[in-house]
N, C-alpha and C positions, 0 to 999 in steps of 0.2 A: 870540706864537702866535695868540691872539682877534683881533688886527689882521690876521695873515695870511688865517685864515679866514676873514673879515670881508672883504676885497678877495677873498677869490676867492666867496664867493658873490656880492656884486655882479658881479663879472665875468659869473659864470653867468648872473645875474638879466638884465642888457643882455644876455646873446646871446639868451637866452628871450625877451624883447623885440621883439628885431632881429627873430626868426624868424616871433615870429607876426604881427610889421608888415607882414614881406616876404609871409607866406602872405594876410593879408586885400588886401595890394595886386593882386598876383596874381589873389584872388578878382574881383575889383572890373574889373582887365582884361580877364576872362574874361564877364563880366555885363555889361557894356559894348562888346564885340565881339561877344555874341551877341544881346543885346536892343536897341543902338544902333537908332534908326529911321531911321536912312540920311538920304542927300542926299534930298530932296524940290527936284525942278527941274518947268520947262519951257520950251519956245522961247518967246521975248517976244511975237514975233506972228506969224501965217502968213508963210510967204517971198512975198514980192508978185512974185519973178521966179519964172518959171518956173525948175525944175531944168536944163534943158537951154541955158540962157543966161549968156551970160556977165558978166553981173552977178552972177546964183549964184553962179556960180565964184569971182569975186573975190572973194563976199563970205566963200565957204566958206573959201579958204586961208586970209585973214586971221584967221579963227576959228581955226583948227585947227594955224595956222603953219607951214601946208606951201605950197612951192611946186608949181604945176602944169606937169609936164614935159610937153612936144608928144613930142618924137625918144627914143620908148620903145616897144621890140616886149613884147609880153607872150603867152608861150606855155601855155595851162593843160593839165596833168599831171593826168590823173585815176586816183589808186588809187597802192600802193605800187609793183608794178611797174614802172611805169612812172615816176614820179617819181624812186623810186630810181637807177635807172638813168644816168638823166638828171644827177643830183646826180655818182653815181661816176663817170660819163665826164667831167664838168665838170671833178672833182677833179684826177683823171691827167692833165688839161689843163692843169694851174697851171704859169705858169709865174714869176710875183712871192710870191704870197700866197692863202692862204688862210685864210678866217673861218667859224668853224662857232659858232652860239651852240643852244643846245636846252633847252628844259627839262625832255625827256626821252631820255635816251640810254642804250638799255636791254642789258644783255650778251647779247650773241645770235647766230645767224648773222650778220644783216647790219648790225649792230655794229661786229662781226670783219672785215667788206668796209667798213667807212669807215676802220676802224682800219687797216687793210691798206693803203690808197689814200694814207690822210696820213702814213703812216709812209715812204711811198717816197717821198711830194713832200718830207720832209721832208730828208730822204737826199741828194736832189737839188738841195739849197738854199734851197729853196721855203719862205717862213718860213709857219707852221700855230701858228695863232692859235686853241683853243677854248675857251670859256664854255659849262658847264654848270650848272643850278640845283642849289643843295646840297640841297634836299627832292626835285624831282622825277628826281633822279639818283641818289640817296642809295644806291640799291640797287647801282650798281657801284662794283666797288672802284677805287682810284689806281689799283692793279698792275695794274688791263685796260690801261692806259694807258703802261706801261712802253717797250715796244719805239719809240711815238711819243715818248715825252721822249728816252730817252736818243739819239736821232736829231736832235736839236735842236727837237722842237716843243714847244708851250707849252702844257697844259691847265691853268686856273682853274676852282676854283667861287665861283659868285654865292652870295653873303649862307649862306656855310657857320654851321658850330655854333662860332661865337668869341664870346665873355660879348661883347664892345661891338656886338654886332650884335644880339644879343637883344630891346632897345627895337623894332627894325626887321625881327625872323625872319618877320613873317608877311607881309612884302610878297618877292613870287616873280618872278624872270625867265618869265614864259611865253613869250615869245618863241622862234618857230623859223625859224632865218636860217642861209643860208649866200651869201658873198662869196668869189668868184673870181675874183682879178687885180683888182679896182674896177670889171670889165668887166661882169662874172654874174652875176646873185642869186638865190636862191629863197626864195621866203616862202609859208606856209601854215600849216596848223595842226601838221601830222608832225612827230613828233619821232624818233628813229631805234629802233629797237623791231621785233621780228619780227612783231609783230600787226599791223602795219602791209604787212608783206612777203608772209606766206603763212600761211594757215589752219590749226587743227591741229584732229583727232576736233571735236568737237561747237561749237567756237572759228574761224567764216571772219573770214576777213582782214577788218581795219575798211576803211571802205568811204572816204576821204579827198581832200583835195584839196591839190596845192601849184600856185604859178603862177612859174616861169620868166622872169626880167626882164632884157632889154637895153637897154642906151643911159640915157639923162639919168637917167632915176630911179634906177639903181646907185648913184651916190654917198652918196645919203640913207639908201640902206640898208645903206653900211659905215659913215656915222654912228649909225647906231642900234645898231652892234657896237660901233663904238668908245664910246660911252657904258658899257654895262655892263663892257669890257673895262676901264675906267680903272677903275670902283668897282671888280670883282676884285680888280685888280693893280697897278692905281695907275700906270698907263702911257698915254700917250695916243698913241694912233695918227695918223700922219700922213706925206705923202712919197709918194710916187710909186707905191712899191708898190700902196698904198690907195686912192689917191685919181690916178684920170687923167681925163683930158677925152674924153669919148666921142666917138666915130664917130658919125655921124646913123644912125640908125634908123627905118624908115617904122612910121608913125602915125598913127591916126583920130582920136584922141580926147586925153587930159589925164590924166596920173598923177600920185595927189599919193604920197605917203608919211606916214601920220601915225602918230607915235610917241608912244605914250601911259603916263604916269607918275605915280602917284598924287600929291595935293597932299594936305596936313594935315588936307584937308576931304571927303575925295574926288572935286575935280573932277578927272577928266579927259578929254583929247582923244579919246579915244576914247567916251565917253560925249558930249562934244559931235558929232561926227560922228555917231554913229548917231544920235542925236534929232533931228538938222536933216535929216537922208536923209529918217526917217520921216515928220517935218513935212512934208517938200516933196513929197509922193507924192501922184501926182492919179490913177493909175491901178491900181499896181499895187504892192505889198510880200511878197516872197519871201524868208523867210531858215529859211535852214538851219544847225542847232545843233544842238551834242550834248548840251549843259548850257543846259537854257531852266530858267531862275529870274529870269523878265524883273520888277526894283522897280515898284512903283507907276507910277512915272512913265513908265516905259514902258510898260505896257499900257492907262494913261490914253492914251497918244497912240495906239496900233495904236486902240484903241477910237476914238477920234474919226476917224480915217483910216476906217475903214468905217461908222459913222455919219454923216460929216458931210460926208465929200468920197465917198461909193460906192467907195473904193476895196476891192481882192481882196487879201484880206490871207491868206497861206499860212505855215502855219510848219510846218517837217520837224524830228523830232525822232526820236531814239530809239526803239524800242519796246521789246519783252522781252529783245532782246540786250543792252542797254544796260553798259554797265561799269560802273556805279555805281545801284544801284538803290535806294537811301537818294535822290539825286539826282532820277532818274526819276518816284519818288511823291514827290515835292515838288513836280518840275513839272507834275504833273496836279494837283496840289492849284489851279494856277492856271490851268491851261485852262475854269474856267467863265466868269469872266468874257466872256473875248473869245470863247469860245462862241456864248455869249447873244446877243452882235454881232454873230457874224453870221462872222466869222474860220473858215480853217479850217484844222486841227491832223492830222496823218497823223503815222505811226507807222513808218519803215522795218523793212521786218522778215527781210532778209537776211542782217545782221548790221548788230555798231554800224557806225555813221555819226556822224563823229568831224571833217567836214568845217564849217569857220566859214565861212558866203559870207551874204551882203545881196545882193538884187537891188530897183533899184527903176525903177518905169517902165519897162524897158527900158533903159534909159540909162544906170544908176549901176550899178558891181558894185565890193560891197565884200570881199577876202580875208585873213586873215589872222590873228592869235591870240587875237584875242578871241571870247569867248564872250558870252551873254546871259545873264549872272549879274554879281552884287557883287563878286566877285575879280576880274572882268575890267576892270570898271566903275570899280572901285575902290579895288584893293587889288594887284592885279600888274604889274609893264609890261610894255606890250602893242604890236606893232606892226601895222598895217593898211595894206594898200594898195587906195586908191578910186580907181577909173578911168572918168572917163567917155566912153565906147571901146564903140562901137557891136558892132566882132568880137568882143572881149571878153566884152563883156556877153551875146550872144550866145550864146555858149559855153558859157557855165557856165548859161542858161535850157536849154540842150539836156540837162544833167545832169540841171539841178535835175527835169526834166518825165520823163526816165527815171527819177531817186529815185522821182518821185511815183509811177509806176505800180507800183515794186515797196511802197510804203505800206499802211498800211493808216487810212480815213479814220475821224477820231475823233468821236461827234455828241453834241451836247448832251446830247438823252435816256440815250444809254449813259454819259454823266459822271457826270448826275445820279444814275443807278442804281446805282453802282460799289457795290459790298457794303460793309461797318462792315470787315472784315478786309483791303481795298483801301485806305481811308479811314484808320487806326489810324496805318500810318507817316508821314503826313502829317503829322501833327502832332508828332512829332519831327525831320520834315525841312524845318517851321519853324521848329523853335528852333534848327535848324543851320542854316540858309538863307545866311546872311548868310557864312560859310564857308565852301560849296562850293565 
């Protein structure tokens, strides 16, 4: 009987063990992802080509590993009405396949009109392919998704709550993609959601951007589906359905597609892309963000961009509408610096503005699911389409110059004065920084 007891208190003793091993580890990843001091980067040396040349060019794809398609129309969608729309007639349009990946797809009315649209292509033969993020979807159930499975379509979630993905839960699909036929694509920051669609009491419609893509560059962007479709489901896409040779498309300019995925260390493509954009600015840098928590290393380079080369460096951010205001006073915590340089910082104050776009020169327009923070940078994958595309580019400077006037401009001395009760969450929305 003393021997029995004897092995079962040890027994106890190792789980007591086990537990408080697992809880200090735990501790230690938690202390490590919130105090980690990040990548510390920069570009090796000024780009010696001009932006607009095509030795930039060469030199960018090979960094970044995208090809530059010529025969690519690219149509910009501003606002949910009208994007939406654009996506649901797309849909009804399938006539091979359809690819929806999102990392937010929220129950709602126009939810219920995507669900509606893929449940009839689905009916119709049409095979309906969707990837959603198991956190940023969490909130609908499977059963919204009923009437499109049992019609033969296919919903997955990205890196859901299974123990062997645990090591890996905090890297997120952000990506928002949808592939029609391998002919259509849309890509921006939307994800399906009514706050995106229509306003409600004291809540207007976020204020967004998707862009519309024909010809050569579709391909790369049912590759970027088929990558997280294969981690879901463990299926790789391929075949005609998905993948066809396009039709020429008229063309000004060079689209690449870059697909960005965090490494062990957090380099990614997406973080080389906007550093070398910023780098190569001799005149002008425009970006518009809903989450600016720009690391060190980037507002070292916006800072040298207006000290060192004169360039007008503008960044559109949130104001009081914001959807995250833990987020919001963290990113004023960093508007002094580039302040001080001279930058300047506007507030939209319509509602959020939820829109990811880079403009540079004139010349470069970057759209797509990254943001200006570490989760984008670092930790989610991310995809972006850069085009250097004169209408294009064009296009979204006619936006960004109307955001501007509905803003409101931010100036050093009102930083500096912000009250101690302005001031207070900052510093808790640095020790979550690295999070957002």
């Amino acid at each position: 009987m003393a021997g029995i007891l004897f092995a079962e208190v040890t027994v106890s003793t190792s789980f007591i063990v086990i537990a408080y091993l697992s809880i200090i580890a735990m501790a230690v990843l938690i202390i490590v992802a919130l105090f980690d001091p990040g990548l510390r980067y920069k570009v090796a040396a000024s780009p010696s080509h001009s932006n607009d040349s095509e030795d930039f060019l060469h030199m960018l794809q090979a960094l970044v590993d995208a090809k530059a398609n010529q025969a690519t129309q690219l149509t910009v969608l501003t606002n949910g009405p009208a994007f939406y729309e654009a996506e649901l007639e797309a849909i009804r349009g399938a006539e091979r396949s359809v690819n929806l990946e999102a990392y937010i797809f929220q129950k709602g009315e126009i939810a219920q009109r995507f669900v509606t649209a893929l449940t009839d292509r689905a009916r119709a033969g049409v095979t309906v392919n969707v990837v959603l993020d198991g956190v940023g979807s969490a909130g609908t159930r499977k059963s919204f998704f009923s009437d499109l499975k049992n019609a033969g379509g296919n919903v997955v979630w990205y890196n859901g709550m299974k123990w062997n993905k645990l090591p890996h839960y905090n890297n997120r699909t952000h990506r928002e993609l949808l592939i029609i036929d391998g002919r259509t694509a849309f890509i921006g920051g939307a994800g399906v959601a009514d706050h995106w669609f229509k306003g409600k009491e004291k809540h207007p419609r976020w204020r967004d951007t998707m862009v519309k893509v024909e010809g050569d560059a579709v391909p790369h962007l049912q590759a970027t589906f088929a990558e997280n479709w294969l981690e879901s489901c463990g299926e790789v896409l391929f075949g005609p359905d998905y993948f066809v040779r396009q039709q020429e498309a008229e063309s000004e300019g060079d689209v690449l597609i870059v697909n960005s995925t965090p490494s062990g260390g957090g380099a990614t493509r997406a973080r080389m892309l906007f550093q070398v954009l910023l780098a190569s600015a001799t005149k002008t840098i425009h970006i518009t963000t809903p989450y600016f928590l720009p690391d060190r290393s980037v507002i070292d380079e916006l800072v040298r961009a207006v000290r060192e080369r004169n360039v007008e460096v503008v960044v559109l951010v949130p104001g009081k509408r914001s959807d995250h205001i833990l987020t919001r006073s963290s990113s004023r915590h960093a508007y002094g610096k580039l302040l001080k340089a001279g930058a300047s910082i506007h507030e939209y104050e319509p509602s959020m503005i939820h829109a990811k776009i880079l403009l540079i020169d004139g010349i470069w327009g970057v759209v797509g699911s990254t943001n200006f923070d570490n989760r984008s940078f670092g930790i989610n994958d991310e995809v972006n389409l850069a085009a250097r595309d004169p209408d294009f580019t064009q296009r979204l400077q006619q936006d960004f110059a109307k955001d501007i006037a509905q803003s409101r401009k931010v100036t050093y001395q009102e930083w500096k004065r912000r009250p101690v009760w302005a001031r207070a969450p900052e510093l808790l929305g640095w020790v979550l920084e690295r999070q957002q």
